[in-house]
C-alpha positions as CSV (number, residue, x, y, z in Angstrom):
1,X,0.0,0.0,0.0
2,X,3.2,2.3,0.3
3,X,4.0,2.0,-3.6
4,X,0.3,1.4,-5.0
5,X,-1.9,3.9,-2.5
6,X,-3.8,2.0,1.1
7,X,-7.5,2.6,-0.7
8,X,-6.5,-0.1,-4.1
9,X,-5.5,-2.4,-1.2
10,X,-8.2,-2.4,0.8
11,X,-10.8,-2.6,-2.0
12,X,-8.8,-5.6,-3.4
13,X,-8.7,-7.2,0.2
14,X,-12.8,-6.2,0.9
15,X,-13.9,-7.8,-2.3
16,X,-12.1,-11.4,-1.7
17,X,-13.8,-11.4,1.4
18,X,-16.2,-11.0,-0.1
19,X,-15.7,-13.7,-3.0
20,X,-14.3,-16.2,-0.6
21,X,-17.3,-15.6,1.8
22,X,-19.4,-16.8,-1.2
23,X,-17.5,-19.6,-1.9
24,X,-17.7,-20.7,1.5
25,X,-21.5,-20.1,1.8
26,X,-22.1,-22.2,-1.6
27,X,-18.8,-25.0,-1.4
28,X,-20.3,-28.1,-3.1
29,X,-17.2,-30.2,-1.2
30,X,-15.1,-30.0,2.2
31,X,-11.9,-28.8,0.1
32,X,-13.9,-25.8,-2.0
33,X,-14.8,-24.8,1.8
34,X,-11.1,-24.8,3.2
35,X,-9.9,-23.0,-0.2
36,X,-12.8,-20.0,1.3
37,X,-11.9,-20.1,4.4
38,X,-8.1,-19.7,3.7
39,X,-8.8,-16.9,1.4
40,X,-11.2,-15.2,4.0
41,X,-8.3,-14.9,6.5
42,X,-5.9,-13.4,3.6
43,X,-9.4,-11.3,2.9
44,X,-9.4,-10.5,6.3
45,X,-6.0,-8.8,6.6
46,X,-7.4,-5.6,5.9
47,X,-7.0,-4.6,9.6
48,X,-3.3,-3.9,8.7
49,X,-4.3,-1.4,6.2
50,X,-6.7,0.2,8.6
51,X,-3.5,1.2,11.1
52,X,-1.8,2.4,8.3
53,X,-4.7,4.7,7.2
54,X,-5.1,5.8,11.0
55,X,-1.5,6.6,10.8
56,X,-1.8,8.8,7.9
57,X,-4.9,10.5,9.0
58,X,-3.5,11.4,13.1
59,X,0.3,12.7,13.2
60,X,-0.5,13.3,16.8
61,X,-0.2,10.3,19.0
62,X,-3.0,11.2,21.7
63,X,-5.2,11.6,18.4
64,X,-4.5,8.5,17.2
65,X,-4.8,6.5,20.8
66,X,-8.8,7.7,20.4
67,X,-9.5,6.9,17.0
68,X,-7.7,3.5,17.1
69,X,-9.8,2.8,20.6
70,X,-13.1,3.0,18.4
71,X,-11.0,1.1,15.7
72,X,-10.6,-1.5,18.4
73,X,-13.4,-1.6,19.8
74,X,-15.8,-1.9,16.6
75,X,-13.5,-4.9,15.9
76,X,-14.5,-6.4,19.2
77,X,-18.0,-6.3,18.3
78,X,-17.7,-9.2,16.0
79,X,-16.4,-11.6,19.1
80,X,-19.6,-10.1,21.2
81,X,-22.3,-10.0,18.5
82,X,-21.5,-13.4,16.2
83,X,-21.6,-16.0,18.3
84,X,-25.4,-15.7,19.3
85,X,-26.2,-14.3,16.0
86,X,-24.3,-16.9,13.9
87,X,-25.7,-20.3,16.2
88,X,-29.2,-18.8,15.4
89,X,-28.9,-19.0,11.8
90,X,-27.3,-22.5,11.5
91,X,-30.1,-23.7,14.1
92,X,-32.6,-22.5,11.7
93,X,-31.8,-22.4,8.6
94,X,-28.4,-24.5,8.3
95,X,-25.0,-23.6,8.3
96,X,-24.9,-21.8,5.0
97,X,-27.1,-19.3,6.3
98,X,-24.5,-17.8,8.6
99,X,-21.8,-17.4,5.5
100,X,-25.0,-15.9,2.9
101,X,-25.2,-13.2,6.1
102,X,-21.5,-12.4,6.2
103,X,-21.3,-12.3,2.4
104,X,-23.7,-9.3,2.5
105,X,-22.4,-7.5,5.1
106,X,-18.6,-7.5,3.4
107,X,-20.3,-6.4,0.0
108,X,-22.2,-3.9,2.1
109,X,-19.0,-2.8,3.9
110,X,-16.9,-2.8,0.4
111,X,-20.0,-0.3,-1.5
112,X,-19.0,1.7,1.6
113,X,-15.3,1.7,1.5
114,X,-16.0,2.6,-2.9
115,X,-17.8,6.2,-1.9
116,X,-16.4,6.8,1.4
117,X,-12.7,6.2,1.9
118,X,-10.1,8.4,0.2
119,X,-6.4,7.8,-0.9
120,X,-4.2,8.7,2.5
121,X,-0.8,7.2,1.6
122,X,1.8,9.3,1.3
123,X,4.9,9.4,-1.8
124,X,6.1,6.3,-2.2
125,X,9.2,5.7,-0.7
126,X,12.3,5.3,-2.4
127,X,13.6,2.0,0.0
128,X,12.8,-1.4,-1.6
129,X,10.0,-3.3,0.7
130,X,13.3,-5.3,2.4
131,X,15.0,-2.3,3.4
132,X,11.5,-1.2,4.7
133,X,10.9,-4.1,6.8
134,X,14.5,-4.3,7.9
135,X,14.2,-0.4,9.3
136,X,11.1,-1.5,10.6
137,X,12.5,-4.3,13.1
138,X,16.1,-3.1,13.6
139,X,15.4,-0.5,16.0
140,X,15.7,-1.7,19.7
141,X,12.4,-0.5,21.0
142,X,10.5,-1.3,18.0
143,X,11.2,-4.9,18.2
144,X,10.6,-5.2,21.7
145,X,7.1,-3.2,21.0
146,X,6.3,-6.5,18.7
147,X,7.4,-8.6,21.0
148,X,5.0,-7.1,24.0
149,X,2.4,-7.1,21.3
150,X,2.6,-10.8,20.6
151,X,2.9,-11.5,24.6
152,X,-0.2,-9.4,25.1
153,X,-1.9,-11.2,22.0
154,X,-1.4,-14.6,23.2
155,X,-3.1,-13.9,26.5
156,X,-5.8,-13.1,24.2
157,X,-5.6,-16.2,22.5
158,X,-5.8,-18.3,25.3
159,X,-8.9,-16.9,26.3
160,X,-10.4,-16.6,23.0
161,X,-9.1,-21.0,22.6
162,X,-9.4,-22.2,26.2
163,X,-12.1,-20.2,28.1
164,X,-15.1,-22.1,26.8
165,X,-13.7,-25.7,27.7
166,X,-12.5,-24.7,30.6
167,X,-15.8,-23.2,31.8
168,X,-17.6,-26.6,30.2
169,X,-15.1,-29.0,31.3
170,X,-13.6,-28.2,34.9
171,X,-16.5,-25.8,35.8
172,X,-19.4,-27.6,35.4
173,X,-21.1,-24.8,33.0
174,X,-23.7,-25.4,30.4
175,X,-23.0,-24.5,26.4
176,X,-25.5,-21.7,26.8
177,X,-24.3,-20.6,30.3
178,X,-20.4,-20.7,28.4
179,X,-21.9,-18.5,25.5
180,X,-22.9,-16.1,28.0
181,X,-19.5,-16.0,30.0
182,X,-18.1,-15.9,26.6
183,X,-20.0,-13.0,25.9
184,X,-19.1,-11.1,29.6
185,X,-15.3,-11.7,28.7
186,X,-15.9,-9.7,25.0
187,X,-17.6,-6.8,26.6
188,X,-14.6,-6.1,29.3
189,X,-12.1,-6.6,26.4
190,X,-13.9,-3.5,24.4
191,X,-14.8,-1.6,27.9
192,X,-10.7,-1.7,28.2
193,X,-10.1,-0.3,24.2
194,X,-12.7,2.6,25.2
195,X,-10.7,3.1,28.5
196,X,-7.7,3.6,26.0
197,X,-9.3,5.8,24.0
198,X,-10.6,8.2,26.8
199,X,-7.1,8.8,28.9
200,X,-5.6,11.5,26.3
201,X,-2.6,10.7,27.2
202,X,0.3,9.5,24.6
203,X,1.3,6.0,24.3
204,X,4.4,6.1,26.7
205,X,2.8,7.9,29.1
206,X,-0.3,5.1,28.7
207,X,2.4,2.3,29.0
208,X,4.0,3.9,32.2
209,X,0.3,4.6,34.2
210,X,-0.9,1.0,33.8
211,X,2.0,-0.9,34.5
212,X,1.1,-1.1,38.3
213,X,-2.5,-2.3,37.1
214,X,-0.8,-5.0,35.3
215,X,1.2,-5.9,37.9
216,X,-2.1,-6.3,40.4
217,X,-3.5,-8.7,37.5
218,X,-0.5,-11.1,37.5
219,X,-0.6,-11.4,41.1
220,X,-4.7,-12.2,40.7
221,X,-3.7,-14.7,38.2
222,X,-1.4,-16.3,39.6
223,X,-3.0,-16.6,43.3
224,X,-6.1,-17.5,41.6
225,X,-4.6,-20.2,39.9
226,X,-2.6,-21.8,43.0
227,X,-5.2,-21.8,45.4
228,X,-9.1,-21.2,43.9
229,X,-8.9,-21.9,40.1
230,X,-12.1,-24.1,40.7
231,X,-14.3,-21.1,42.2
232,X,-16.3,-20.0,39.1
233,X,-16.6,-16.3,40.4
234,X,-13.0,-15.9,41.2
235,X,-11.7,-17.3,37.7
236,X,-14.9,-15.2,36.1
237,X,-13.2,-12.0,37.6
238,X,-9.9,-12.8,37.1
239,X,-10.1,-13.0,33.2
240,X,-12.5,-10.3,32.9
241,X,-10.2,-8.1,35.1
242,X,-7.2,-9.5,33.1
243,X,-8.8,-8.4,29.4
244,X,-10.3,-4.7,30.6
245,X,-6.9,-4.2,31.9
246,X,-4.4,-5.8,29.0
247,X,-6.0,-4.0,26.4
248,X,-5.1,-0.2,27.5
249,X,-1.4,-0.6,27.1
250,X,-1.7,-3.0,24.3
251,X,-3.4,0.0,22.2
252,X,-0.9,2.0,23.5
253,X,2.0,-0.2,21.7
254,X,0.0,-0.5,18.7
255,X,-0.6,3.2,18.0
256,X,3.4,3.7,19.5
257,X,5.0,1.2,17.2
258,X,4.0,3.3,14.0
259,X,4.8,6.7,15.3
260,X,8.6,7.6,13.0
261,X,7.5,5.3,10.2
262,X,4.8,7.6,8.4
263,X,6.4,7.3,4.8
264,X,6.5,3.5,5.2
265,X,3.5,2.9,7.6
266,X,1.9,-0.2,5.2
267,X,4.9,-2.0,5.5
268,X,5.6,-1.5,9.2
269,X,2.1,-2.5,9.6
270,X,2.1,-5.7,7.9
271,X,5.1,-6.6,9.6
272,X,3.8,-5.6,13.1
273,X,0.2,-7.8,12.2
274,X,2.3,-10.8,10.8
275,X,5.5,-10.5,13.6
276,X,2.2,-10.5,16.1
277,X,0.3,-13.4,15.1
278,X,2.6,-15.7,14.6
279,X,4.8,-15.0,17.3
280,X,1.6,-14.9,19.9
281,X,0.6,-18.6,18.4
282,X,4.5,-19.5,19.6
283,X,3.6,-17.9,23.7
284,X,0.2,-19.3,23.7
285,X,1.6,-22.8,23.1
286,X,2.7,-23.1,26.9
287,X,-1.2,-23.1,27.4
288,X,-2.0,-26.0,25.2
289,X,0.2,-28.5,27.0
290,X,-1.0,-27.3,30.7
291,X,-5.0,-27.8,29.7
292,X,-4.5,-30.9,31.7
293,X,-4.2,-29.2,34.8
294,X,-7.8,-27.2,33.8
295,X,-8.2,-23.6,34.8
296,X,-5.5,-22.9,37.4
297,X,-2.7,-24.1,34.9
298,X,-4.3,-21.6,32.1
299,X,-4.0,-19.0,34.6
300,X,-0.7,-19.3,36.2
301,X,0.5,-19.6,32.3
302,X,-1.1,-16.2,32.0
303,X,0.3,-14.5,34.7
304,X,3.7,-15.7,33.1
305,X,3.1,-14.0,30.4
306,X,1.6,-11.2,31.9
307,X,4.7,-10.3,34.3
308,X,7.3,-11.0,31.1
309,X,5.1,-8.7,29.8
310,X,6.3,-6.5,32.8
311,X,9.8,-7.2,32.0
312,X,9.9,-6.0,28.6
313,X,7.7,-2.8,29.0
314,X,10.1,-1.5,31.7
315,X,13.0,-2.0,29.3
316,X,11.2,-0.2,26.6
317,X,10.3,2.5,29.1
318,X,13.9,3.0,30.3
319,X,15.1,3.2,26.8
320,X,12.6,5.9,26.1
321,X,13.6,7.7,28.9
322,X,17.7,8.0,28.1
């Protein structure tokens, strides 16, 4: 999007969604399904291209910390919304259903995007796409910034993978009572991504006020875990408190991470969305080989991840400071 322009890349990526939505909805054969599917999540990479437009639009940081809070928090909607929505539609009408729905909101979304979003990328820069990416990781900071990002991103991972069983399995809680909890954990995720967007403050000075809140839900995590994983209210609270927390300063780091890297922000983007999924599937892993021990092994896992978490933003902070 740096060399061609953000608004030819996101119409391209909004329209596969859309065609790969289809194909899902109408797949005669198990393979034709995974071939949509695959393509949906290419499809749905457009969030990368969304960062790089708020970039564009807000030089200012504390601008840019509200806007991408709304950004954020409309893309939490889908967690809170589809679930109930979705398991209506295949209950009544079969599991197509749910795919036909998505396929006209994407080409509802992409008519939008034709008449309402205009061309925001700068020049194109000079530096070849390697030299990009390369200026993108080599600073200190910045790569510790990913790094945080994919540690806070794998805490959301776990929950987003493990709550459910854990609620059904070790809890003793129904499907619709988990769909419900489910539900409860989505709303405190977006309540935090508002939070974000209401401080006014810049993404350092963000990073430096929660710390001691983060701290407070490592401890609840890991004391939880020890000694009353098994008490539904405690483990309700814990992971709620955990996700409203977690996502102020991991807004923060997003909106921070693109701040010097205006004339190459689609590149830095894409790095920082593919550097923080794939590195957040590597830290979640810890949490797949403890579901064995049920909810107080997911959550002293968590509150490892949450205090290295700790670790890395006081090093970023320090560094920042000199």
């Amino acid at each position: 999007s740096d060399h061609i322009g953000r608004r030819k890349v996101l119409l391209f990526l909004q329209i596969l969604l859309v065609l790969s939505t289809m194909c899902c909805a109408c797949a005669p054969s198990y393979h034709w399904f995974v071939l949509g599917r695959a393509l949906q999540g290419t499809g749905s990479s457009s969030g990368a291209i969304v960062l790089a437009i708020t970039r564009d639009c807000y030089d200012k940081e504390e601008e840019r910390m509200k806007v991408a809070g709304l950004v954020f928090a409309c893309m939490l909607l889908g967690p809170l919304i589809a679930p109930p929505i979705g398991g209506f539609l295949a209950t009544r009408f079969g599991w197509r259903s749910s795919f036909f729905m998505l396929t006209g909101v994407s080409s509802s979304i992409f008519l939008c995007s034709c008449f309402l979003v205009p061309e925001t990328s700068p020049k194109a820069p000079k530096s070849s796409y390697l030299a990009a990416v390369w200026r993108t990781v080599a600073n200190k900071n910045r790569f510790l910034s990913l790094l945080l990002m994919a540690l806070y991103k794998s805490t959301f991972s776990i929950l987003d993978n493990n709550n459910a069983f854990m609620l059904e399995s070790f809890l003793g809680v129904s499907i619709q009572q988990a769909s419900f909890m489910v539900s409860i954990l989505a709303v405190s995720g977006a309540s935090g991504v508002v939070a974000s967007s209401l401080l006014g403050r810049k993404p350092v000075e963000v990073m430096r006020l929660t710390m001691p809140v983060v701290f407070i839900v490592a401890a609840c995590d890991l004391l939880v875990g020890l000694f009353s994983s098994k008490n539904l209210r405690l483990y309700l609270a814990c992971i709620c408190f955990q996700h409203f927390v977690i996502m102020v300063p991991n807004v923060a780091v997003n909106i921070g991470f693109l701040q010097d890297l205006d004339d190459i922000a689609g590149v830095a983007s894409s790095v920082q969305t593919a550097g923080v999924f794939s590195m957040a599937s590597i830290f979640a892993l810890p949490a797949l080989l403890s579901e064995k021990q049920g909810p107080g092994g997911m959550l002293c896992v968590l509150a490892t991840i949450v205090f290295l978490s700790l670790l890395f933003t006081s090093v970023i902070l320090r560094d920042q400071h000199c």
